[in-house]
C-alpha distance (Angstrom), angle and dihedral (degrees) to the residues before:
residue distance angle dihedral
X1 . . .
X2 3.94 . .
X3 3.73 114.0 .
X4 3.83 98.2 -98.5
X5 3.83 118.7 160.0
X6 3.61 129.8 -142.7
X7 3.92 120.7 -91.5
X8 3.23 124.9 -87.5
X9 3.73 127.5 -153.8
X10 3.59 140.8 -158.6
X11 3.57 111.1 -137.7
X12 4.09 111.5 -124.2
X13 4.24 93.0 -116.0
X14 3.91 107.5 33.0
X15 3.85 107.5 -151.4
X16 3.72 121.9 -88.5
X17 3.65 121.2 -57.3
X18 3.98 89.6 1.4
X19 3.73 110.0 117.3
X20 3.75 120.4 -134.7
X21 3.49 119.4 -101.5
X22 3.48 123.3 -109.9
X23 3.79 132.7 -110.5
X24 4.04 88.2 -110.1
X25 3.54 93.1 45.8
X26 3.87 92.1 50.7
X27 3.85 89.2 50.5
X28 3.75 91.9 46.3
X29 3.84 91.4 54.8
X30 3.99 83.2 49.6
X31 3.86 91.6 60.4
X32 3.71 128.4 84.7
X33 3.93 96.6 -115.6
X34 4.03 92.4 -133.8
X35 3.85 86.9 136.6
X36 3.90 84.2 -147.1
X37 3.57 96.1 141.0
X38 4.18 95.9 -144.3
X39 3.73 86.8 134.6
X40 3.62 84.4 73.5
X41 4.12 90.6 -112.9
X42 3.81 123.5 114.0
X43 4.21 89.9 -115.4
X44 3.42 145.4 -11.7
X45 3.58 94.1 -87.0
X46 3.98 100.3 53.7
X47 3.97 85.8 51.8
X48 3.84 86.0 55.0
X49 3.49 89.2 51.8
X50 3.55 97.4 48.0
X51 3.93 88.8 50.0
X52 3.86 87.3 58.6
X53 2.98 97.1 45.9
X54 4.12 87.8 42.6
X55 4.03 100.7 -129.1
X56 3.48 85.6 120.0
X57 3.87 138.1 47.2
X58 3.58 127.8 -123.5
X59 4.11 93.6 -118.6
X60 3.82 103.3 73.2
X61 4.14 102.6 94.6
X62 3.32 113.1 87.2
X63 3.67 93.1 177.6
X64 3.62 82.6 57.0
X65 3.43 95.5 53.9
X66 3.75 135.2 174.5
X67 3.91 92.0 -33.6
X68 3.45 97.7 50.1
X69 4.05 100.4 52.5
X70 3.65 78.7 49.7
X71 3.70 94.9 66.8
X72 4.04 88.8 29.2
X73 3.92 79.1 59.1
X74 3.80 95.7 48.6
X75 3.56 93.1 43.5
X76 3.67 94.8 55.4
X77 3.76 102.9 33.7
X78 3.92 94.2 -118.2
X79 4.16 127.3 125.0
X80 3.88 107.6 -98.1
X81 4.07 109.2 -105.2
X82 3.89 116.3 -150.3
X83 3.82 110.1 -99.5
X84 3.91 110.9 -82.1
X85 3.85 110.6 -111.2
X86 3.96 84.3 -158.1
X87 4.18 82.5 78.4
X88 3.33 98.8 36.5
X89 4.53 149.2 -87.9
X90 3.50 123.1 -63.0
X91 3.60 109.7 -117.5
X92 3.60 150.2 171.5
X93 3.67 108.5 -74.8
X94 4.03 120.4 -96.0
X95 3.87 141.3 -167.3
X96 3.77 136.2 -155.3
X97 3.59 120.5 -101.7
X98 3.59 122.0 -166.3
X99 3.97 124.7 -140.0
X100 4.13 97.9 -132.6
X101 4.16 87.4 -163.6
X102 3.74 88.2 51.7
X103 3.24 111.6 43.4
X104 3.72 126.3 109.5
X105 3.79 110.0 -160.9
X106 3.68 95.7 -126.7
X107 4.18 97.0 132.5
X108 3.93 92.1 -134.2
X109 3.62 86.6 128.2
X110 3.82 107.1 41.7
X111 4.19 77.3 49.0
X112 3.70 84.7 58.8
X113 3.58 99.9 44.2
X114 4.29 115.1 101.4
X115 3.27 98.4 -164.3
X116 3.93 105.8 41.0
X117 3.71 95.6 -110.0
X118 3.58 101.3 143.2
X119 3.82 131.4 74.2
X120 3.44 136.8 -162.6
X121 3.61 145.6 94.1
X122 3.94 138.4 -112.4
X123 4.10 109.6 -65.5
X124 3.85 84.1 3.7
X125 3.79 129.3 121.9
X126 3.96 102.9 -106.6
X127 3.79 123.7 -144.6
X128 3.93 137.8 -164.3
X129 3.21 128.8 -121.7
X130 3.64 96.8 -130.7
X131 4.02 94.5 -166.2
X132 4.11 90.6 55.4
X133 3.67 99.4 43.3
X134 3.72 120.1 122.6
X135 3.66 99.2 -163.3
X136 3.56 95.2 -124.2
X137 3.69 105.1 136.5
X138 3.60 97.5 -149.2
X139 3.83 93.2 125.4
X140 3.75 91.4 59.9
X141 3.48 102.3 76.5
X142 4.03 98.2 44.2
X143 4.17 81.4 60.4
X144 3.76 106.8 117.8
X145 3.90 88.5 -165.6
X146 3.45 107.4 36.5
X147 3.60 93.0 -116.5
X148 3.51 98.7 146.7
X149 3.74 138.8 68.3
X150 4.17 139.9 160.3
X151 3.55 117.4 -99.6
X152 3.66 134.2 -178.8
X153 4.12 106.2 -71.8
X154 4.16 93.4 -152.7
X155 3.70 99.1 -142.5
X156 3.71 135.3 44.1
X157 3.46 138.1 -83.5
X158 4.20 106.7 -107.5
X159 3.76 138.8 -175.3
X160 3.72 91.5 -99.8
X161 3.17 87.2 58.9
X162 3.56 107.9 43.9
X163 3.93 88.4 47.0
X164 3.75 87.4 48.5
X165 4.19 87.0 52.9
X166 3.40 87.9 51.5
X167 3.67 98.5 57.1
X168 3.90 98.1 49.6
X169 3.52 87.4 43.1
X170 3.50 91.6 60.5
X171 4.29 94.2 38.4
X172 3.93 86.9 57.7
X173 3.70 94.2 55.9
X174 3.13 102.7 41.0
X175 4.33 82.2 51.0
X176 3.76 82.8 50.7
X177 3.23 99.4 60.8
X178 3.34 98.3 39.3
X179 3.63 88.1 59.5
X180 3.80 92.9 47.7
X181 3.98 87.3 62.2
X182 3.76 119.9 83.9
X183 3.58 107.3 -113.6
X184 3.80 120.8 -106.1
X185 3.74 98.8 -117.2
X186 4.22 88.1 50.2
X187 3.68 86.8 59.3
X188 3.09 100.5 41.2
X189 3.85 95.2 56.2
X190 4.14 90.4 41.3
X191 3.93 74.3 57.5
X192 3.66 97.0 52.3
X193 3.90 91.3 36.5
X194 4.14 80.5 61.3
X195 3.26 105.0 50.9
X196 4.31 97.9 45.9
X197 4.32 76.7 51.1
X198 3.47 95.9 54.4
X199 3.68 90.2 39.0
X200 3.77 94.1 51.2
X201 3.69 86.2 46.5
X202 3.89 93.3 50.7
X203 4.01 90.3 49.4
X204 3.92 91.1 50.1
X205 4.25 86.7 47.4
X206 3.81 84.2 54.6
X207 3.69 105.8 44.3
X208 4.22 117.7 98.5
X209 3.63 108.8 -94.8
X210 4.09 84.5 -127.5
X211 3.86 93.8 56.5
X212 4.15 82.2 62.1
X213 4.19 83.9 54.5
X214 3.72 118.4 104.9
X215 3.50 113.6 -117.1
């Protein structure tokens, strides 16, 4: 089996002062959370959003599979579709094992990785968290050593997990872009650095052409 997750529903009246959810998030909690991007959307959540907004149809997750465009379907009132070969089979579900001997150490993979299921350091053997991983192969590819490869994950795919998924997913971007940022304190001395140049500058503009002279 696919790693669907159970349904989730919004309850007609959400309680006081909690605003209803929105179509896209009530389609996000319907998908599986792998952060794969097969659907041919950067995330789980931008496919939900293109759902909603209907740019996309409800029959490109494979890891979804049959069940979940069948709640996708219910959700938004549409008949299901068969799942779109063009995106890929639904299968049972896989995780990444690492060769120890092989590998490398050069973090390509744990780069890849949405949901921060790999560890490791620079020239050090990485490993996966077997419990955290997604399945979504993306950190295959980026290998320079094929050292990696799917194998049979044992157990399914559940909500906990999926909502679990979701949350690292979202901790590692929001670290990413963090990162991407210059800090505060590098500006802020490239600011100060500007200002003494511009000063210096101003002071040499200023002085008497004959104080420059030789003597």
């Amino acid at each position: 089996m696919s790693p669907t997750v159970p349904p989730t529903r919004q309850t007609a009246t959400p309680p006081a002062g909690v605003a209803p959810l929105s179509l896209a998030q009530r389609l996000d909690a319907l998908l599986p959370q792998t952060q794969c991007t097969r659907c041919g959307y950067p995330d789980c959540r931008s496919y939900a959003e293109a759902l909603a907004a209907g740019d996309a149809k409800l029959n490109q997750c494979p890891p979804g599979g049959a069940e979940g465009i069948r709640r996708l379907a219910r959700e938004l009132g549409q008949p299901e579709l068969p799942l779109d070969a063009a995106f890929g089979d639904e299968a049972p579900r896989r995780i990444v094992y690492i060769e120890e001997a092989t590998c490398i150490g050069c973090t390509l993979c744990i780069q890849a990785c949405p949901v921060d299921a790999i560890i490791g350091a620079p020239k050090r053997m990485h490993g996966v968290l077997a419990s955290l991983c997604s399945g979504c192969d993306l950190c295959v590819a980026p290998c320079p050593v094929d050292c990696i490869e799917m194998v049979p994950a044992g157990r399914e795919w559940t909500r906990a997990d999926a909502v679990a998924a979701r949350a690292r997913y979202a901790a590692r971007s929001l670290r990413l872009a963090t990162a991407a940022r210059p800090s505060t304190r590098g500006a802020e001395t490239r600011k100060r650095e500007a200002a003494v140049s511009a000063a210096l500058a101003r002071a040499r503009a200023r002085r008497p052409a004959s104080s420059d002279a030789p003597r």
